[in-house]
N, C-alpha and C positions, 0 to 999 in steps of 0.2 A: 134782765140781762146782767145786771152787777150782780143781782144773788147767785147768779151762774157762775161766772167770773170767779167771785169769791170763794164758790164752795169748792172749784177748780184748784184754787191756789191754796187751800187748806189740804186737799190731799194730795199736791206736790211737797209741801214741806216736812212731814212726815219720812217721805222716800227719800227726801236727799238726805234727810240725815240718816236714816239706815244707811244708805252708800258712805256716806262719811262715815259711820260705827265701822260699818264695812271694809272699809278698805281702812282705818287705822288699826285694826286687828289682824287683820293679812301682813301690812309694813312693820307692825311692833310687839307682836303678840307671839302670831306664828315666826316672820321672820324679825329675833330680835334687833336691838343693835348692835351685840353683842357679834351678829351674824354678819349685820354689816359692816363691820369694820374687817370683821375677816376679809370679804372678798371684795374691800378696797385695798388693802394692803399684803393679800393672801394668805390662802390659807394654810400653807407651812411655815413655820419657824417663826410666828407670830407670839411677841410676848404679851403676859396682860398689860403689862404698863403702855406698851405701844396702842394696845387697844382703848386703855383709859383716854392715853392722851388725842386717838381720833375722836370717839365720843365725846371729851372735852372740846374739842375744836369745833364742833357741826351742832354742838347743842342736842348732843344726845345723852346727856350724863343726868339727864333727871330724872325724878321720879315719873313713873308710865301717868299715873293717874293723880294722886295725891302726895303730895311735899310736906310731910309732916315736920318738917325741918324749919319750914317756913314759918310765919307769921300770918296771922288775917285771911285776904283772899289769897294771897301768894301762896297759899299751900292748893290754891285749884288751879291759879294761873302759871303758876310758876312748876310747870311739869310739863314732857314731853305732847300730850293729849290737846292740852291749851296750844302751845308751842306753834305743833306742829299738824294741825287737825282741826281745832277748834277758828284758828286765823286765817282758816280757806274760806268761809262763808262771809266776809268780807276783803275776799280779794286780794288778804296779804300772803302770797305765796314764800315771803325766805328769800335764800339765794341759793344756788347748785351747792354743787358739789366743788366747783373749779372758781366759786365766790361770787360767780354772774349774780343779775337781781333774775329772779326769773318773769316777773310781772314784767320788768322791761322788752326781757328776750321774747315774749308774749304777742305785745303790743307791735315790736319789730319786725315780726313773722308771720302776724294775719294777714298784713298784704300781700304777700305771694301767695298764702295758702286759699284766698279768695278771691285773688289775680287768675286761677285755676278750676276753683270749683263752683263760682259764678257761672260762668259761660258754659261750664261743661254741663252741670245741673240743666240750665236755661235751654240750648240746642241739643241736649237729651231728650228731656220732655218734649219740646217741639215735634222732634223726629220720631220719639218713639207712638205718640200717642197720631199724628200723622199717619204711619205706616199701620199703625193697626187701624185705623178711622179708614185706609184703604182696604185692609183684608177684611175687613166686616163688610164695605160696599162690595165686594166680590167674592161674597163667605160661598164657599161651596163649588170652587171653581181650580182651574189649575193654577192659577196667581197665588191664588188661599194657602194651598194644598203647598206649594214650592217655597211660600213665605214664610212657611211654620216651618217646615222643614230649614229652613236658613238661619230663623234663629234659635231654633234647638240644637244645632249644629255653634252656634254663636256661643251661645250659653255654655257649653261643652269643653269650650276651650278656657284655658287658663288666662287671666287676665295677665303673666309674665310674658306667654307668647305674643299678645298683641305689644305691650310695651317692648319687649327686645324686638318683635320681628316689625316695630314702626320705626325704632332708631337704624337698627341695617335695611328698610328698604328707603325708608325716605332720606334717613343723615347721611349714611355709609353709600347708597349705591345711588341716589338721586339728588343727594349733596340738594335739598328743599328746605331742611332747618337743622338747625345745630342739634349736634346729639347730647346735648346737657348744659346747663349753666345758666345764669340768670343774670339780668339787668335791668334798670330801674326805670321808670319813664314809660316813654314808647319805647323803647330798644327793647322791654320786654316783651311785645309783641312775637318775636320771631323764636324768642324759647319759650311761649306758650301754646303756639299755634299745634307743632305736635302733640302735648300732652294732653290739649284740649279733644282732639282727633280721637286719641287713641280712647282719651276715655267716654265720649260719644259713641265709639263703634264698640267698643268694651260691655255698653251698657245696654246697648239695644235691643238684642236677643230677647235678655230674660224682660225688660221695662212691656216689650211689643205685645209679647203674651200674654202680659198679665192684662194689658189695658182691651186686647185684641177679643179675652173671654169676658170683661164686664160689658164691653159693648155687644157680645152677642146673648148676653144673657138678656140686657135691656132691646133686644130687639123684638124677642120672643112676645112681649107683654102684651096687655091688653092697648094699653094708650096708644102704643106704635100701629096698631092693624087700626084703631079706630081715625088716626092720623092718615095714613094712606088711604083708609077708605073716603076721607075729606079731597083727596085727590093733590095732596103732596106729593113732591117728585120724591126720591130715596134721598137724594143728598140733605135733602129740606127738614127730612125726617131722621135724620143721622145726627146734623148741626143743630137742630132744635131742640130735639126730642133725647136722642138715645145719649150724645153726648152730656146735655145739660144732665138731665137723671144718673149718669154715671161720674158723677163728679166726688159725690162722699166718700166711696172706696178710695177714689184717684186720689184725693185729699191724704186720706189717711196714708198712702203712700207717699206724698211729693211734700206735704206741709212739714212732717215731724222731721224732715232730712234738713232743712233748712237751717234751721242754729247749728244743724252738725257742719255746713261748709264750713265753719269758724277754723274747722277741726284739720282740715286738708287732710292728704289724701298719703296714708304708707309707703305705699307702694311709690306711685306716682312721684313724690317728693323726690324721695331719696333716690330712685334709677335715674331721674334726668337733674341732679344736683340742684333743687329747688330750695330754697334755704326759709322753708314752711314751717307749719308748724308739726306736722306729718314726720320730716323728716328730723326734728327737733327731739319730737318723742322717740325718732328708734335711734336717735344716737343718744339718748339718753339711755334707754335699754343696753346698748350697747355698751356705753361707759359705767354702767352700774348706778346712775344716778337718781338713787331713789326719791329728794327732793322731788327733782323734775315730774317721775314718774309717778308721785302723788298728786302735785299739780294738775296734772294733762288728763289723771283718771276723774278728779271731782271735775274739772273743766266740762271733761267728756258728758259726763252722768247730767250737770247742770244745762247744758245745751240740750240733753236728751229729752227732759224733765220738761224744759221748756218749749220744746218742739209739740208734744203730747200736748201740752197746753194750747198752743196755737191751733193744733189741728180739730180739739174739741171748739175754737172759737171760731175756726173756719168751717165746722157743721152747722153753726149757727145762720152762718149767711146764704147757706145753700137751703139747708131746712131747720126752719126757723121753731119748728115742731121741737128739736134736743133741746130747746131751752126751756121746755116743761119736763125735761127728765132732771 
């Protein structure tokens, strides 16, 4: 089990640092600093000296790679690469653009953005894997038939339409919860309870059908007919049988999302003024704030990395067979 473990964690480190190569060659390669400072301070009537003196200001005026200028190790550390790229993989992210720490604005923002995607995660799964655990007990029927149809229909819609059309039916026209804002405590009960909703009904469709066809592929098998012919009832055989065996796929879907909640939710954040980390990232997009937007991308990639990990650890416990691969 630790030789598993181990060789697991040998080919995540590898990947992250490609993303890290990766994405400091997209931030300072392709788009220089040079570019940056343009479209902080625009891009007409921009002199160099104004552009030197932003670059001097944010710690962009070094060498990309090597500081020949420097002494000793200072000519590897003392460059934009170390700086700004290298001091991700333990955690020191800098500050913005506007001087914040962003390690702090980080810290500050996970609880709402897991205030959110806790619960909605957790009463997704419930309901999704539910609803299809029904359409398999009634596969081939008009329940089945009208169920699929409801969440292809589901799936189809835009996850904007559910968001704007929960704040005008439930805030605007049923006055049930507030149509944005957040508070601390229990008081934030009543600006989560919508988002939490919308992004449960949001997700059901496509979560239903995917869980809807490995339960009936597991039903087809050999152990399920030799099970009923033991004289199990169907449910017996559903709860025992088809669900326990279809857990690997389920896994590979529900385990690796799991470091992503850290991450909260785009959309979600920012329509109902949630002050996440979700909606962190797009007003950083939105202010040009490439610090942040390096942060939130290696953030992203490391949760991602480490989701893939969990979910190969969680093959383990269902079948205990992956830990001879």
């Amino acid at each position: 089990m630790l030789a598993y473990i181990t060789r697991r964690l040998l080919y995540a480190i590898p990947i992250l640092i490609g993303v890290n190569l990766l994405t400091f060659t997209l931030f300072f390669v392709v788009n220089t600093p040079d570019d940056m400072a343009r479209m902080q301070l625009g891009v007409k009537r921009v002199t160099p000296e104004a552009i030197e003196k932003w670059k001097a200001e944010h710690g962009y005026d070094k060498p990309l790679l090597y500081n020949p200028a420097a002494d000793g190790a200072a000519r590897l550390t003392d460059t934009i690469f170390f700086q700004k790229s290298v001091k991700l993989f333990v955690f020191d992210f800098g500050r913005a653009e506007d001087g914040r720490d962003i390690g702090h604005e980080i810290r500050a923002r996970m609880g709402p953005s897991l205030a959110i995607a806790v619960p909605t995660f957790a009463l997704g799964l419930f309901v999704a894997v539910s609803f299809a655990l029904l359409l398999a007990f009634f596969r081939a029927t008009y329940l089945d038939f009208w169920g699929v149809v409801v969440c292809v229909a589901m799936m189809s819609i835009s996850s904007l339409f559910y968001i704007i059309g929960g704040q005008y039916l439930v805030s605007k026209i049923w006055h049930l919860a507030p149509i944005s804002g957040y508070a601390g405590g229990l008081d934030a009960t009543r600006f989560l309870l919508l988002p939490v909703l919308i992004g449960v009904i949001g997700g059901i469709g496509g979560s239903t059908r995917w869980y809807r066809t490995l339960f009936l592929e597991e039903i087809d098998k050999d152990y399920v007919r030799t099970a009923r012919a033991k004289g199990l009832s169907e449910l017996a055989v559903l709860f025992r049988h088809v669900l326990k065996n279809a857990l690997i796929p389920i896994l590979t879907g529900v385990v690796v999302v799991i470091p992503m909640l850290f991450m909260g939710s785009l959309l979600t954040e920012s329509f109902f003024g949630i002050p996440g980390l979700g909606s962190y990232t797009i007003d950083a997009i939105n202010a040009q704030d490439f610090a942040v937007v390096r942060s939130m991308v290696f953030i992203g990639s490391a949760l991602y990395i480490a989701g893939l990990l969990l979910t190969d650890l969680s093959y383990t416990l269902v079948d205990p067979r992956v830990r001879l691969q």
